[in-house]
C-alpha positions, 0 to 999 in steps of 0.5 A, a space after each residue: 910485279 913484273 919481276 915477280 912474274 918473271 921469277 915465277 916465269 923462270 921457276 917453272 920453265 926450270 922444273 918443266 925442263 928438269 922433268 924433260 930431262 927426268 923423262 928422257 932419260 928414264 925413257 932412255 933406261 927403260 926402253 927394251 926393258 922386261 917388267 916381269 923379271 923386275 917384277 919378280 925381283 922387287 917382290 922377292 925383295 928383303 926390305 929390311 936390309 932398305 931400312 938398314 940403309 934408310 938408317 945411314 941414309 939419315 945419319 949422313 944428314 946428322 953428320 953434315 949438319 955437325 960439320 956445317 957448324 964446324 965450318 962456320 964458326 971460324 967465321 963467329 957463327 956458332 949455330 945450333 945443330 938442330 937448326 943446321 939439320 933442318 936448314 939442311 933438309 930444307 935445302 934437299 926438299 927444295 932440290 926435289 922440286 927446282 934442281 941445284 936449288 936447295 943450296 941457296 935454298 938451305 943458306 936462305 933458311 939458316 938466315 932466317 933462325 940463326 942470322 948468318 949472312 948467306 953469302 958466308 953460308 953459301 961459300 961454306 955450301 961450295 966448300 962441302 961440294 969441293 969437298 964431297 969431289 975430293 971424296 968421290 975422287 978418293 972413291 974412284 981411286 978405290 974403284 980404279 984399284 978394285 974394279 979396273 975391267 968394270 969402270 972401263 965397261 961402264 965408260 964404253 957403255 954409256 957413250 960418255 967421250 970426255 974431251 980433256 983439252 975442254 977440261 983443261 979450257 975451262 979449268 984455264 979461264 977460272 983460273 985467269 978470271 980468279 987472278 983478275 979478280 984479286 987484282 982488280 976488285 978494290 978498283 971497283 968496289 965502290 961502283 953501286 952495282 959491281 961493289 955488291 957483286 965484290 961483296 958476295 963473291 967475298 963473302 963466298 970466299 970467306 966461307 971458302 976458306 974457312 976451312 983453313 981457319 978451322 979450329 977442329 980439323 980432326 973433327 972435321 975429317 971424322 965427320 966427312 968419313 962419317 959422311 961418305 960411309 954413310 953414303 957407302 952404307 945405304 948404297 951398299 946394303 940395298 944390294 943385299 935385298 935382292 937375291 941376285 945381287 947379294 953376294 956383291 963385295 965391298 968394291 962393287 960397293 965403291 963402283 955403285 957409288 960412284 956411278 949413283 954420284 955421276 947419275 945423280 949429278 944430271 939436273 933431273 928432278 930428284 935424280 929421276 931417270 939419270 939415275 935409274 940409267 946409270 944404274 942401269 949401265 953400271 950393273 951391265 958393266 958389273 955383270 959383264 966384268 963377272 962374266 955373266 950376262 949384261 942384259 940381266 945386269 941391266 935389269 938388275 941395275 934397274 931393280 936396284 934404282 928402283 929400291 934405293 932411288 924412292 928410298 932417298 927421295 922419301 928420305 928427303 920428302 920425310 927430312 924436308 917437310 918436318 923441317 918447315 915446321 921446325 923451322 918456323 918454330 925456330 923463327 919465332 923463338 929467335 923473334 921472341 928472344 929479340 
């Protein structure tokens, strides 16, 4: 019962400081801000370009759950999509509420329909998120060729003063605790409480490696190209619903994604906040490089977050809640089968 309430305890101190956070930073984003041009933006608005944008949007899920299976089965789970889909859903929905939540969240529920461990699974979920940084870095590249001047008013304005010597610490001691690790771990692996620990990191390595096993590689890139354009996509096409940013190019397109990703990494509750400033930041630093005014692309990056924030999250309260019941569905089938 203790544990429990301590659970429960630990949850809700988690959401609590994730709305901090979220209030924060929109408190950040909006200060000194001018409703009325947002105002004017928004009801001037094409929404049918957010639709468009809502479809790649939901293709990104479509293909995330393909190539999740891709990434079990060298490890003799073939699952279905369907459940792949919802299990992912599941994992978003649940990242709305507690933040970096929905990844053990989404392994628990693939348990619970197809039976695979969730160590494994969940190694297979940080394999996609290495992954997903390998596409992001491939983004940055574009927008360092592309747009140059604009990455480096974003960088300016937004008071980030990244410390490579921390970096490389960090980056140092994972490594020294991987080598300790490998060399040690069959010492312990029969004391009751670090053979457990043992087992799940092995667990999680399998599903790392997993990759290496893969039986379809070319598959696998196309679904990760499909991924990422997705994301391109409804990132890109909601520019095109507000008059002042649709004559946006395809390289601001890049930069806008890359500064959406970096928002949306701050554990706010739905991006909330983190990612209307980013926005907000990244805009200036568009407008600026255009040689127009930074105080309307700050605006501007707002409007847009705005738009493309609430489309993403009904996208995943719409996927996460039809997920449930498909889920339970599920579960019971496999019961039945059993």
């Amino acid at each position: 019962m203790e544990k429990k309430s301590n659970k429960t305890l630990k949850s809700v101190l988690t959401i609590v400081i994730s709305l901090a956070f979220a209030g924060f930073f929109l408190w950040l984003a909006l200060r000194g801000l001018d409703f009325k041009v947002i105002q004017k933006s928004l009801a001037k608005a094409n929404y049918i370009w957010v639709a468009f944008a809502a479809v790649f949007a939901l293709l990104a899920y479509w293909f995330r759950a393909i190539r999740w299976n891709l990434l079990l089965e060298p490890m003799g789970h073939k699952i279905s999509s369907s459940n792949a889909l919802w299990s992912l859903s599941f994992g978003y929905l649940m990242n709305l509420t507690i933040p970096r939540s929905g990844e053990l969240a989404r392994a628990t529920a693939l348990y619970g329909v197809e039976k695979v461990p969730v160590d494994k699974s969940f190694g297979t979920i940080i394999l996609e998120r290495v992954v997903d940084l390998v596409c992001m870095l491939g983004f940055l590249g574009l927008t360092l060729i592309f747009k140059y001047e604009a990455i480096l008013s974003f960088y300016e304005n937004s008071g980030v003063n990244v410390n490579p010597n921390k970096i490389l610490l960090v980056l140092g001691g994972l490594a020294i605790a991987g080598v300790l690790f490998f060399i040690f771990k069959n010492k312990f692996v029969n004391v009751p409480v670090l053979g457990k620990i043992i087992g799940i990191i092995d667990g999680i390595l399998q599903g790392l490696t997993s990759i290496f096993k893969l039986k379809e590689k070319g598959k696998f890139i196309i679904y990760t190209l499909g991924i990422w354009i997705s994301y391109y996509f409804a990132a890109y096409l909601v520019c095109f619903a507000l008059p002042e940013t649709s004559d946006f190019t395809f390289a601001d397109g890049f930069f806008i994604i890359v500064v959406g990703t970096l928002g949306m990494i701050i554990p706010a509750s739905g991006g909330i906040g983190a990612f209307n400033l980013a926005m907000k930041y990244g805009f200036m630093a568009l407008f600026l490089a255009m040689g127009k005014s930074a105080e309307f692309g700050g605006e501007m990056g707002l409007t847009y977050s705005f738009i493309s924030l609430p489309l993403q999250i009904v996208v995943m309260l719409v996927m996460g809640l039809i997920s449930i019941p498909m889920l339970a569905k599920a579960r019971n089938n496999m019961m039945i089968e059993e």
